[in-house]
C-alpha positions, 0 to 999 in steps of 0.5 A: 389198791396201791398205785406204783412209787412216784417222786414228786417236786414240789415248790418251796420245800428243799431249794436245791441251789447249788453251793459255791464258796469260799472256806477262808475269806480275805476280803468280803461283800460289807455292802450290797446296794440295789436299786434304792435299797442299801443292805450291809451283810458283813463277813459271812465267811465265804458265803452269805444267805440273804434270802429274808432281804428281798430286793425289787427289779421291775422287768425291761428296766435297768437296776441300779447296783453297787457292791463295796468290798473290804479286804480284812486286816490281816491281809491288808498288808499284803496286798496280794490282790489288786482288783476285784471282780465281780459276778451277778447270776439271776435264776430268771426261770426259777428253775434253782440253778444259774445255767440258763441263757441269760441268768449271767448278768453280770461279769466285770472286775473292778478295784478292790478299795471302793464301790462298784457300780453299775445296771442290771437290765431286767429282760422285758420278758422276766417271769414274774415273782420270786427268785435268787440273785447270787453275787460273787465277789472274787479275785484272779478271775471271774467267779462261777454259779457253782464254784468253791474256789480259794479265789472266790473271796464271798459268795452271797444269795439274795431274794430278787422280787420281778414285777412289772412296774406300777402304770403311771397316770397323769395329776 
């Protein structure tokens, strides 16, 4: 017999993240670097999805990052903005979304024509494995997980690697 209609989610098939974005950009993400790892993603437009760069945070340890902004020629001129601020969410659950306490990592301004750096604490109780990491380049104000915004400028997505760091043993 046939049994009643049932909807089952399954893992990896249909990622439901929400999208949040710019239409035009007049400054962008060229270079996102995390702990020792420098990834030059370019103009994606307003958003970027990264997912095949896969960066490595080890849990209870701070990463280091940094994120180098470009504002495009055309509107260089004008010079409409003068700081930049920028905003990190981590789906530490893995749940596709970004409203879970604590996946707010990051939300700072800085100026627009050099390098922001800074630390990312990994919480000591971070599952482990695979998850997303968006990082929002934005001016005026702070960038939401879920919005689409003219004051977003780039919006990019990352695969975040969480595993504990490998035990150190003595020479």
């Amino acid at each position: 017999d046939w049994s009643t209609l049932q909807s089952i989610n399954t893992l990896g098939c249909g990622e439901r993240y929400c999208a949040a974005y710019a239409s035009k950009s007049d400054g962008y993400i060229e270079k996102f670097s995390f702990g020792d790892v420098d990834y030059f993603s370019g103009n994606d437009g307003g958003w970027g999805l990264h997912s095949k760069q896969r960066f490595i945070a080890h849990v209870g340890m701070e990463m280091p990052f940094s994120i180098t902004p470009v504002k495009t020629i055309e509107h260089y001129e004008l010079d409409a903005y003068f700081r930049a601020y920028y905003t990190i969410f981590i789906d530490f659950n893995r749940d596709s979304d970004f409203d879970d306490p604590g996946e707010y990592v990051l939300k700072d301004e800085g100026p627009t024509d050099k390098p922001y750096s800074w630390k990312i604490p990994i919480p000591k109780n971070a599952p482990q494995g695979l998850t997303r990491m968006r990082v929002i380049l934005s001016r005026k104000t702070l960038g939401k997980a879920c919005e689409r915004s003219t004051n977003i400028l780039e919006v990019e997505d990352y695969s975040l690697g969480i595993f504990s760091p490998c035990p150190s043993s003595p020479p």
